[in-house]
N, C-alpha and C positions, 0 to 999 in steps of 0.2 A: 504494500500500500504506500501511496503519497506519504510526507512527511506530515500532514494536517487535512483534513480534511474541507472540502471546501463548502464554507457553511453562508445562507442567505436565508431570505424570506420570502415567503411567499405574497406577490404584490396584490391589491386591491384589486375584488373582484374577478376571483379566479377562474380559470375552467375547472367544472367539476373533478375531472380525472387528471392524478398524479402526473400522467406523461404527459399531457398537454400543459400542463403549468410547468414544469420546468422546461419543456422547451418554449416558455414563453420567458419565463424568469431567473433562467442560470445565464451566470455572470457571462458578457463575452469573451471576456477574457480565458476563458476555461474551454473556447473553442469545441466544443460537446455538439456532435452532431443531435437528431433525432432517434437517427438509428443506435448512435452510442449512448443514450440518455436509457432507450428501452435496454440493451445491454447490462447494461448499468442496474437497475431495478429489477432484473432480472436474476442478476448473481450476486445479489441481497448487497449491494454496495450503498443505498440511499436509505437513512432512517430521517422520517419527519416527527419533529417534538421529543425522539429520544428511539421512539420505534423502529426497527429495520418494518420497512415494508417491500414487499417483492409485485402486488399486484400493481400494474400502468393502470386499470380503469378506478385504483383508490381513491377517495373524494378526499378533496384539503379545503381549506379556509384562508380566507384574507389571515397574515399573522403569521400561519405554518413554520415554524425552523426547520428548515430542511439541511441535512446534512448529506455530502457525495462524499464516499472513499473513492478515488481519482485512483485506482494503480496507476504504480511507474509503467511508463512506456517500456514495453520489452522490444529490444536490439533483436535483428529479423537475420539469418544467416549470410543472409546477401553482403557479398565481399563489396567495399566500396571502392572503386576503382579513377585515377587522376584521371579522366577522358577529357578532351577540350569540348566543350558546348558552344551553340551560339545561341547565346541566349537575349532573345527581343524584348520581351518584361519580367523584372519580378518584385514581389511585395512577401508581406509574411506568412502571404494564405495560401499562394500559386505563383506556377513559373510557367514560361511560354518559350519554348524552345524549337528552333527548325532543325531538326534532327536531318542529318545526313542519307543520301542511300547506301544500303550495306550495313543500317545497324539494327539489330534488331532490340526493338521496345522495351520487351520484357523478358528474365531470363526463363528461359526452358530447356527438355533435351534439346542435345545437342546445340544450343548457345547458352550454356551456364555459363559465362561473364561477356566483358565488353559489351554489353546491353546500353541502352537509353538511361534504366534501372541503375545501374551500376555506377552511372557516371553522376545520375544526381545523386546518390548516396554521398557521395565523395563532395559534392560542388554544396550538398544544401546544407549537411552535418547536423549542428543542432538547432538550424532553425527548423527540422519536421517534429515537429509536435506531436505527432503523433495520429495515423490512420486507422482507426477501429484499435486501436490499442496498440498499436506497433511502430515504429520508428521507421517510417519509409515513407516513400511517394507512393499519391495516388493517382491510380493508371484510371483516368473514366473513359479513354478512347486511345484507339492505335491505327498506326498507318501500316503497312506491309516494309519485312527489310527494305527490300529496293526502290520502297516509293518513298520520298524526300519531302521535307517541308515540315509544316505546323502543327504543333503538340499542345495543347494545354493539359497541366502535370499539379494536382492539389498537392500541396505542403502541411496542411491541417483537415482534420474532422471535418470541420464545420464545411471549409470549401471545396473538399472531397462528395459532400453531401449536393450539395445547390449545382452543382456543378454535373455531377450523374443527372441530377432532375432534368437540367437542362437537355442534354443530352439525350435522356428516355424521353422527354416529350418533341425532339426534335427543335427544339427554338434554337441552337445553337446554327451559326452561317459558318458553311463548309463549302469550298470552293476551289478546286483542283484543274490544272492546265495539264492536257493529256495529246500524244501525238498518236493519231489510228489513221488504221487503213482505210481508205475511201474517205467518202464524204457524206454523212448523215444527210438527205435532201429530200424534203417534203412531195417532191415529182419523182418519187423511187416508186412505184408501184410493189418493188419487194417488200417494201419497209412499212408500206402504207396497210398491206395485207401478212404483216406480220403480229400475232399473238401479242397484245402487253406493250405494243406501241402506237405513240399518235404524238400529232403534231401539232401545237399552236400558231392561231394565227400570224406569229411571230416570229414562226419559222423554229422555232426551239422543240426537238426532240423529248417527249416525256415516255420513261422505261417503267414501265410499273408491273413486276412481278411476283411471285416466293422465291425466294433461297431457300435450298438446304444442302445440305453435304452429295457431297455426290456418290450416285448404288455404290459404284467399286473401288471411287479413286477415294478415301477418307480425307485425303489433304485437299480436295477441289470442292469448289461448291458448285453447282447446277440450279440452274435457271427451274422453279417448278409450277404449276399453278391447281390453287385451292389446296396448298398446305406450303411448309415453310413459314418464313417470316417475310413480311411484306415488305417491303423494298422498293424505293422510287428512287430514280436517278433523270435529272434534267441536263438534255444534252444541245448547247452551243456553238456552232462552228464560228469559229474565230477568223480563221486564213484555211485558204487553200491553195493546194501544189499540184502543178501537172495539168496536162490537157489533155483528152477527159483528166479532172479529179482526179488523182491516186493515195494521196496523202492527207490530212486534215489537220489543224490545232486545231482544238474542241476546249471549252470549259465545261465542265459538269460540276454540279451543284448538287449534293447529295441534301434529300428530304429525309432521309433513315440511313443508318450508316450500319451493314451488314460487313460479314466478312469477304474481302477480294469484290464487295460488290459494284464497283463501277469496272472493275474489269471483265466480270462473269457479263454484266449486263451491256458492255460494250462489244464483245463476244457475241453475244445474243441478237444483237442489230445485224452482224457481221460487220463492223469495224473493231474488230480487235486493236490493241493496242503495241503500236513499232515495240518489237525486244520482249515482248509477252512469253518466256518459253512454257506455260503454263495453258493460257489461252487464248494467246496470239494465234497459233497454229504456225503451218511454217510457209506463212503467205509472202510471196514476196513481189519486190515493184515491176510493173514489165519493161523490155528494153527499152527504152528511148523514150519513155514516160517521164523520166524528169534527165537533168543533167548527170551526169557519171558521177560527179562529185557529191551527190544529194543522194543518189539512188548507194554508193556505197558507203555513204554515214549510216543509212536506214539499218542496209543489212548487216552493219556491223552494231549497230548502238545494244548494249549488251544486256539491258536491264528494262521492266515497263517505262516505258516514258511518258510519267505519271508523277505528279506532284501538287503537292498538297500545301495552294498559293496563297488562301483567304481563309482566316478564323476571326468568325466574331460572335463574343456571347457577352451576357452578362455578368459584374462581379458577383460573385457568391456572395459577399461580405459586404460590401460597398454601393453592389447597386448599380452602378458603373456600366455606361455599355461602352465594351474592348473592342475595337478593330485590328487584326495585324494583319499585312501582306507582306510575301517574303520573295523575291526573286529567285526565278531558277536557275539550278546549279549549273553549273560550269558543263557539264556533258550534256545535262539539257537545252541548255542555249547554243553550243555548237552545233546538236544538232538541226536546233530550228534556222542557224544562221546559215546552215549549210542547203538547207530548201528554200530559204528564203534569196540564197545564191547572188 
């Protein structure tokens, strides 16, 4: 346990039930999500007026002394490693980092270290206060290794919590610049009479299907409909390359953020994405379709060319509404400046 317990009152005019007044009336300081608060009263850590109470629907009164036994944050295995970041914002609730292609987010087999994870270990130290009781970052969203760009990474409880909320109800703006094959065009008669697509009068591609794992491949996910999780992706053509079309910059604007799903779902249009060895297929540009030097960046560029450009949400804490945008990297701008020729 903490070295003191952290003790308040219950303020004027309470909600009946135990777990909604303290999560109306613990200190902020104490950073306690909701989810931690039921935790909490749960594993008989909260006595009111001297009582341990465990039930969340208990009644209290204007007055109430409430007392929390706060454990100390227990240190999580995870090695924390000097990694450089580049880090766009931080404060003492959350960090905003454009993570590189090639790292992956969180550790698992086969990447237990050099993670995302690892690095802010090492960068945040003891300003994480602690996520659901533990000394670590909280992961509420992930990009793929290979796809580059914008993270938002909770440092506390409280912001770990508003910040998934976000994110489950989708209010959170996600905004990725992608290079695929073809050209998304409203006069495709393919595309026009393909399942899960349609097109606004604005010419913007909307992909609306399930995911779910795919029958044989466990690592892939597969486009499905009337089961999976729903999944909307809005697709933008930005430039195009080649005469006909062969090439596209696209923006996609994710409405539900599934796994691999702008790629599965760009797949599913048939504009896979340049360097996809997953779901791209093994499509490639035909001769004389764009310039030699354009058409051998494509079939060399090694990775999806996929990036993750625009994050904006609210502060968890503050209220705040965040914009960041991040340019893309170095392999991804060669390639574009190589079609753009």
């Amino acid at each position: 346990m903490g070295s003191a317990p952290l003790s308040f009152r219950i303020a004027a005019a309470p909600p009946p039930r135990l777990d909604k007044a303290l999560s109306r009336d613990v200190p902020d300081s104490a950073a306690l999500s909701r989810t931690r608060l039921a935790r909490l009263i749960a594993d008989g850590c909260v006595r009111v007026n001297g009582a341990v109470v465990t039930d969340a629907k208990a009644r209290v009164a204007e007055g109430d002394v409430v007392e929390i036994d706060v454990p100390e944050v227990a240190e999580v295995a995870t090695v924390a490693q000097d990694i450089p970041l580049d880090i766009l914002y931080e404060d003492e609730d959350l960090i905003v980092v454009n993570k590189p292609a090639g790292m992956v987010v969180h550790p698992a087999p086969g990447s237990p270290d050099g993670t995302l994870v690892n690095a802010l270990l090492a960068h945040c130290g003891a300003s994480l206060s602690g996520v659901g009781g533990e000394r670590r970052p909280g992961i509420v969203h992930r990009i793929d290794k290979d796809t580059s760009g914008l993270l938002v990474v909770a440092k506390t409880d409280r912001a770990h919590h508003g910040l998934a909320a976000q994110f489950e109800r989708h209010s959170a703006e996600r905004a990725y610049l992608a290079i695929a094959h073809g050209c998304p065009d409203a006069a495709d008669p393919r595309l026009r009479g393909l399942r899960g697509t349609s097109f606004g009068p604005d010419g913007v591609l909307t992909i609306t299907t399930g995911l779910a794992r795919h029958r044989t491949d466990r690592q892939r996910q597969a486009v499905v409909f009337g089961s999976g999780r729903r999944a909307v992706t809005r697709v933008r053509v930005l430039e195009r390359f080649g005469a006909p079309c062969v090439v596209s910059l696209v923006e996609c604007r994710l409405e539900t953020g599934r796994t691999h799903q702008i790629r599965v779902h760009m797949a599913h249009a048939g504009h896979g994405l340049i360097g996809d060895p997953v779901y791209g297929g093994r499509r490639r540009v035909p001769a004389r379709a764009l310039p030699d030097a354009a058409r051998e960046a494509v079939a060399e560029f090694p990775r999806q060319a996929l990036h993750a450009a625009t994050l904006g949400f609210e502060h968890p804490v503050t209220a705040e509404n965040l914009r960041f945008e991040a340019p893309p990297p170095a392999d991804f701008a060669t390639l574009l400046a190589a079609l753009q020729g």
